[in-house]
C-alpha positions as a printed Julia matrix, in Angstrom:
366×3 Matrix{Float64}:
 -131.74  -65.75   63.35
 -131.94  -63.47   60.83
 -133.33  -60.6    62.74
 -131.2   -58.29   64.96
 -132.87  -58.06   68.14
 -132.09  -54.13   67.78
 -134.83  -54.2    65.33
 -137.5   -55.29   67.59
 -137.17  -51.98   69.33
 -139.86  -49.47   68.03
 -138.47  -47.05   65.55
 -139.51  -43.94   67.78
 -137.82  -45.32   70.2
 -134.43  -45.65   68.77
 -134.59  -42.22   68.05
 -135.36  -41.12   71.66
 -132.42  -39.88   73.62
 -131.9   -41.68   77.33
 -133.09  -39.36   80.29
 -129.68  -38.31   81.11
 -127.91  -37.55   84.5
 -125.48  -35.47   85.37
 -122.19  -37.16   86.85
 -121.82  -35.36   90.02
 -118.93  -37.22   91.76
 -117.06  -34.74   94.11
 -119.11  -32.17   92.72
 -121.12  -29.51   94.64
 -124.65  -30.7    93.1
 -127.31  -28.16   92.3
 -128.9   -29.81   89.24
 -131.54  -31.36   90.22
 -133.63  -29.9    92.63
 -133.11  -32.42   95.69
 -133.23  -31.07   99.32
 -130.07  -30.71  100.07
 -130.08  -31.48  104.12
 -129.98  -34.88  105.33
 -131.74  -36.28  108.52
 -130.59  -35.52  111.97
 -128.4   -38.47  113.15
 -130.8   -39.64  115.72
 -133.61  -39.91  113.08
 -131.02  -41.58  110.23
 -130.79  -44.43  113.35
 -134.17  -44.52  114.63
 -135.11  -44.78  110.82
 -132.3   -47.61  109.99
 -134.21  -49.46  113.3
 -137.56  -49.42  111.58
 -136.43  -50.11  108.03
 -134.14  -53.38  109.29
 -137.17  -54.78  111.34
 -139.58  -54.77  107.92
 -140.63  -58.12  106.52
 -138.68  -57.74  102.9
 -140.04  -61.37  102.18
 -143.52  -60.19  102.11
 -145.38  -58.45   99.34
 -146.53  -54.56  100.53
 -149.72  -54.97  102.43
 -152.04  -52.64  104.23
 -149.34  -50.33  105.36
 -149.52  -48.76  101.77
 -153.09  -47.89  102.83
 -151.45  -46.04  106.13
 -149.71  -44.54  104.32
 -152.36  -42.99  101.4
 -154.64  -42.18  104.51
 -151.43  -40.22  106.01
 -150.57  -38.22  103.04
 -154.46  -37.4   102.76
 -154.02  -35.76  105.91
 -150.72  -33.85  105.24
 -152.24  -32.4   102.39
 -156.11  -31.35  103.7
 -157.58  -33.65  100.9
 -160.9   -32.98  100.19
 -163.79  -34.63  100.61
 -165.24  -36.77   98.21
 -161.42  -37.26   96.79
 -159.02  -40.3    96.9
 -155.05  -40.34   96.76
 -153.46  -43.05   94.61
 -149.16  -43.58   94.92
 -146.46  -43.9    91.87
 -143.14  -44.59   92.48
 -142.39  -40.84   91.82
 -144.42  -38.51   89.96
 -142.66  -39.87   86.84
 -144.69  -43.5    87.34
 -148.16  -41.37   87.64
 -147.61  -39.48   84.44
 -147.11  -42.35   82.68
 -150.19  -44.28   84.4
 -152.46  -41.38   83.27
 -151.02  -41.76   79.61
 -151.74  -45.39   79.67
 -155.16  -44.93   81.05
 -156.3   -42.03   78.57
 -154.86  -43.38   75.76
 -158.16  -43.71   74.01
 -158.01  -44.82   70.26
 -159.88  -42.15   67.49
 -163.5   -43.88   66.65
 -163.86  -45.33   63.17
 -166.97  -42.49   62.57
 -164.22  -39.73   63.35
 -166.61  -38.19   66.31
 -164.25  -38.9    68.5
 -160.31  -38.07   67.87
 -157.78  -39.92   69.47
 -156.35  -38.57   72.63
 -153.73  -36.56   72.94
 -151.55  -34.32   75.92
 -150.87  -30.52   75.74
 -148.69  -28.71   78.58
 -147.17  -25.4    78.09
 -143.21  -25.53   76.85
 -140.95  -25.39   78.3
 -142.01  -27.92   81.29
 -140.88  -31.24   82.86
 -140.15  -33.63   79.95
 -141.45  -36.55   81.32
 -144.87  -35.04   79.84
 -144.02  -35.17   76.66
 -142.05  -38.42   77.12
 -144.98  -40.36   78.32
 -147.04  -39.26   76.18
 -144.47  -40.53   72.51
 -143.86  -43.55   74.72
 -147.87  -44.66   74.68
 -148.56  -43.52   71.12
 -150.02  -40.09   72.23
 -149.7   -36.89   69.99
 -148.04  -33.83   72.39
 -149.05  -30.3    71.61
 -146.47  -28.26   73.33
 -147.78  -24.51   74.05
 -145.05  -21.8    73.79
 -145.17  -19.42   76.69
 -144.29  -16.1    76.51
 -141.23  -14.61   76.19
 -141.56  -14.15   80.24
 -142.44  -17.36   80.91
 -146.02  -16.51   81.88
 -149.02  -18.47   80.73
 -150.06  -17.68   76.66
 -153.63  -17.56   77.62
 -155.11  -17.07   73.97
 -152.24  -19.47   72.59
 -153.27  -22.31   74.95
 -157.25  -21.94   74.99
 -157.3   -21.92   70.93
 -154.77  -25.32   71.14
 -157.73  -26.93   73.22
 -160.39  -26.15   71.47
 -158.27  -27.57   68.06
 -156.73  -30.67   69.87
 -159.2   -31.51   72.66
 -156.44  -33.08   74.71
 -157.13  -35.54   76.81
 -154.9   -34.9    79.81
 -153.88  -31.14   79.81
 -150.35  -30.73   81.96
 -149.66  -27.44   84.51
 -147.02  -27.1    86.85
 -147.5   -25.09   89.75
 -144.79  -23.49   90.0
 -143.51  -24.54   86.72
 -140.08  -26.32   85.93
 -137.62  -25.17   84.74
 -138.62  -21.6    84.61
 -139.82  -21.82   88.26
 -142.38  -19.71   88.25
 -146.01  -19.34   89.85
 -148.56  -18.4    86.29
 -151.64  -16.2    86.53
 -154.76  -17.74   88.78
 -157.14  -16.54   86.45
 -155.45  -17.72   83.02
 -155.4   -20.63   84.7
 -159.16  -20.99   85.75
 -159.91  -20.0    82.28
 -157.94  -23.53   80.92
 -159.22  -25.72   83.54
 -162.87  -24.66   82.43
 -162.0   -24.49   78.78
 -160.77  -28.08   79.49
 -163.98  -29.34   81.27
 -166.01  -28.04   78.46
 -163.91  -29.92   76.05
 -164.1   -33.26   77.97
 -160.4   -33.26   79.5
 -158.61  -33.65   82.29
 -156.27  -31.31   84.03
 -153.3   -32.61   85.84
 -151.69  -29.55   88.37
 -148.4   -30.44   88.77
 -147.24  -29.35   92.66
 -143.94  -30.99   92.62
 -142.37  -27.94   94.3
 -145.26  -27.19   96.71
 -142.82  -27.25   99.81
 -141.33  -24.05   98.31
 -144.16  -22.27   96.67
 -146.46  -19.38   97.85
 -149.64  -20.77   96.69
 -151.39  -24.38   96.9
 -154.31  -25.25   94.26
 -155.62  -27.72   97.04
 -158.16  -25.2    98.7
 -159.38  -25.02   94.76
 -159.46  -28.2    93.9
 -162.82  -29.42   94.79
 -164.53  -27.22   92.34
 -163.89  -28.95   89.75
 -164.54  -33.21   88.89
 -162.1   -33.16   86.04
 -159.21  -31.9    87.81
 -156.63  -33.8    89.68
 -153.39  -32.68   91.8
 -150.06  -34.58   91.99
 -147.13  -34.08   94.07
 -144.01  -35.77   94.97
 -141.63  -36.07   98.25
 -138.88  -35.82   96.07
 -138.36  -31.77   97.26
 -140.11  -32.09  100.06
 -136.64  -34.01  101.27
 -137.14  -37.68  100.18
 -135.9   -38.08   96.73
 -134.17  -41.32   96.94
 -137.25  -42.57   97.91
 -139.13  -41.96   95.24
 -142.5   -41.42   96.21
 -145.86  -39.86   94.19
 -148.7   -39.47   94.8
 -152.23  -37.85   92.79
 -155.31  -36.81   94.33
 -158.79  -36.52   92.89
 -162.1   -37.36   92.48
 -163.11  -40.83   94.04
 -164.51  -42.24   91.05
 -161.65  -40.72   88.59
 -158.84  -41.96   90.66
 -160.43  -45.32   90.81
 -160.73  -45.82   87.37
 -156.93  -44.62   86.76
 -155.29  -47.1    89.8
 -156.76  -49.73   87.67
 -153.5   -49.33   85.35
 -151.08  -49.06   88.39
 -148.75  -52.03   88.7
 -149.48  -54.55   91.28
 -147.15  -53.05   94.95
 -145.81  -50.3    92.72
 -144.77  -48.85   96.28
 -141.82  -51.2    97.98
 -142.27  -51.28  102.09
 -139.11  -49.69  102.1
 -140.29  -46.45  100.14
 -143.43  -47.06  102.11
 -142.01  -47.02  106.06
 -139.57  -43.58  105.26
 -142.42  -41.98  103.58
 -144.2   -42.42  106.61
 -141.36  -41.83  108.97
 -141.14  -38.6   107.41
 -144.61  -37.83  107.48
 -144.26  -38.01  111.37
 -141.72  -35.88  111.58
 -142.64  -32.86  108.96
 -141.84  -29.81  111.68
 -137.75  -31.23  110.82
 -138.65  -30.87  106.79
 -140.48  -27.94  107.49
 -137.74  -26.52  109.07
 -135.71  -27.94  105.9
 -138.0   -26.01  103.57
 -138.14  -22.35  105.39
 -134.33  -22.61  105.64
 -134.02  -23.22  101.55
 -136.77  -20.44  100.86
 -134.43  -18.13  102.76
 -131.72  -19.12  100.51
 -133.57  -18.38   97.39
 -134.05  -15.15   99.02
 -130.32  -14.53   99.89
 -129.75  -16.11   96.26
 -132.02  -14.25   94.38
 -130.64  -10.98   95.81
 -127.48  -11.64   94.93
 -127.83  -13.13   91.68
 -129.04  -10.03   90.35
 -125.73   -7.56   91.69
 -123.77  -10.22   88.67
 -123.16   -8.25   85.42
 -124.69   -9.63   82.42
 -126.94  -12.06   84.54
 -130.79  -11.85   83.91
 -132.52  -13.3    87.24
 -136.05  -14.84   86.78
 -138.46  -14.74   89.74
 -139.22  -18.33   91.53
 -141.72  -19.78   94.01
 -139.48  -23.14   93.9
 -136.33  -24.61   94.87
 -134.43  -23.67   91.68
 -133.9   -20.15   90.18
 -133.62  -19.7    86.2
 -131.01  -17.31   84.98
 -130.09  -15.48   81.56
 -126.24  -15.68   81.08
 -124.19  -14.36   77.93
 -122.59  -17.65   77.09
 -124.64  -20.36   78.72
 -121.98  -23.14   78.11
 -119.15  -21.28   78.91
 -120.46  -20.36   81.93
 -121.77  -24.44   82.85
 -118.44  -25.35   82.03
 -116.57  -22.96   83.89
 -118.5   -23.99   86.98
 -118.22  -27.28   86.63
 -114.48  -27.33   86.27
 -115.19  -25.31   89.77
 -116.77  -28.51   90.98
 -120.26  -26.77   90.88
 -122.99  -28.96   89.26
 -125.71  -27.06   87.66
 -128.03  -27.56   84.89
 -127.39  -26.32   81.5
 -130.99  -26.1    80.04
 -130.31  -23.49   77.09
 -131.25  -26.48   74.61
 -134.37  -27.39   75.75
 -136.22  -24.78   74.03
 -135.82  -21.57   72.4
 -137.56  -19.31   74.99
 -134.21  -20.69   77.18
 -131.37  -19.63   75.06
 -128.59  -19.04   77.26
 -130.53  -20.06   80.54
 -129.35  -21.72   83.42
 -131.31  -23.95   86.03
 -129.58  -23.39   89.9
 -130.69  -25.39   92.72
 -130.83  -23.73   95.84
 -128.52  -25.2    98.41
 -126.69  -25.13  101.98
 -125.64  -21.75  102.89
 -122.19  -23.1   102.33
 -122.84  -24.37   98.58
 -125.33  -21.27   97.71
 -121.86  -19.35   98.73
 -119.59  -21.77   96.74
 -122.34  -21.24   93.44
 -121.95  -18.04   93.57
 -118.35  -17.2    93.74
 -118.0   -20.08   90.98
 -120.32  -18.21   89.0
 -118.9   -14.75   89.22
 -115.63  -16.1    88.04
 -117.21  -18.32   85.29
 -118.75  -15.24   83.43
């Protein structure tokens, strides 16, 4: 053979950098957002009784259904709407690329589709998007992080995306954007022929819901994950809509996507959401405590959040990651991803005991 089988690998592709994570062996780990508390022993062994007693030989059956119609309840659905599961969020952003990828028509009426979400956001956005042949138009927000409302609106009407992305709050700047910028997009969107996809990955944590909103509008779906809501390693997502929209996007969704393993914690967890409730209060506290005391540190710029993380301004951004780290405190360095984030860094709030550990690794890392 003549050919190298590296060249059968699109070119695009080569030239895409791994999603990367963090090494976080005997490390404190704040990096990526995870609930930090484990189950209650009795529930880790009432759960291990349920999970052993599953029939792994079989295929996932109508239990996935319990489980959509359980979810549907959890989060007050509307009516009218359906819920379709990814395995994670990650797997329904990339089903909506493959299911919106529509091609330009040869009379040029119609462009081809593309994605636009403001930057800087979750990655996987843009990712899916390269990976199915979509154009993304990243919007810049302001130097605050809030919503560019006349930036955005003239970046639909030129581009006509397709799927338009917003994260409510937003990662990584963790913030909660303007209700009425945002009604303005959603409607500039319908009127354009798109859909818009809010993001509520970090809904456990955040003041506000777009659920009690959602049914006003039929181009306008909501996703969320149990990742923060304490169930990471499960990987579990899940996108609600219209009947008829949802349909037509779970045509793309691989055949049992969901395992019965991630399928029987899910809905262990769903019957037991006062002890992840209890999970969630106790971490908002700690932004609280966190955000208090993050902004006593000299030289430390402290952004507000309505999620699990907090976004800070340091004077040497990799200094400072470094010096934690060889602290064993994991954290995210995310001054590269974007201009707006030059010497930012993403904490995770933690235990009491690791929020405490942060901190005085921080303090003597600046």
């Amino acid at each position: 053979m003549t050919t190298q089988p590296r060249q059968l690998i699109r070119q695009d592709v080569q030239s895409m950098h791994a999603y990367a994570v963090q090494d976080a062996t005997g490390m404190v780990k704040l990096d990526a957002m995870e609930n930090p508390h484990r189950l209650p022993e009795a529930l880790q062994a009432e759960l291990g009784q349920r999970l052993g007693a599953l029939a792994l030989n079989r295929y996932p059956g109508e239990r996935v259904n319990d489980l959509r119609h359980a979810l549907a309840t959890y989060a007050a659905m509307p009516e009218g709407f359906d819920i379709m599961l990814g395995n994670g969020s990650d797997e329904l952003i990339s089903m909506l690329a493959l299911a919106c990828d529509v091609p330009a028509s040869a009379d040029g009426q119609v462009g081809a589709a593309s994605v636009l979400a403001p930057v800087p956001g979750f990655v996987m956005y843009a990712m899916s998007a390269q990976l199915q042949g979509l154009t993304f138009h990243g919007v810049p927000l302001t130097a605050d992080f809030e919503l560019d409302e006349a930036a955005m609106l003239q970046a639909i009407a030129e581009h006509r995306p397709a799927i338009t992305y917003l994260a409510y709050p937003n990662n990584p700047t963790a913030n909660l954007w303007n209700d009425a910028v945002i009604e303005k997009i959603i409607q500039a969107v319908g009127e354009q022929g798109g859909l818009v996809v809010m993001d509520e990955a970090y809904q456990p944590f955040s003041s506000k819901s777009y659920i009690d909103r959602l049914a006003r509008h039929s181009h306008v779906l909501l996703m969320r994950t149990l990742s923060k809501f304490g169930l990471a390693g499960v990987r579990l997502g899940y996108m609600m809509g219209p009947k008829a929209l949802i349909a037509e996007i779970d045509k793309v969704r691989p055949p049992y996507n969901i395992s019965v393993l991630n399928c029987e914690c899910a809905l262990f967890a769903l019957e037991h959401t006062d002890v992840f409730a209890a999970q969630a209060q106790a971490l908002r506290s700690q932004r609280g405590f966190l955000l208090e005391a993050l902004t006593r540190l000299p030289g430390v710029q402290v952004f507000p959040s309505d999620a699990n993380m907090i976004l800070v301004r340091v004077p040497d951004a990799q200094k400072t990651f470094e010096g934690l780290k060889a602290r064993q405190v994991l954290i995210k360095n995310v001054s590269k991803m974007h201009p707006l984030l030059a010497n930012c860094l993403r904490l995770t709030v933690g235990t009491v005991a690791e929020n405490q550990q942060m901190l005085a690794a921080l303090e003597a890392s600046l």
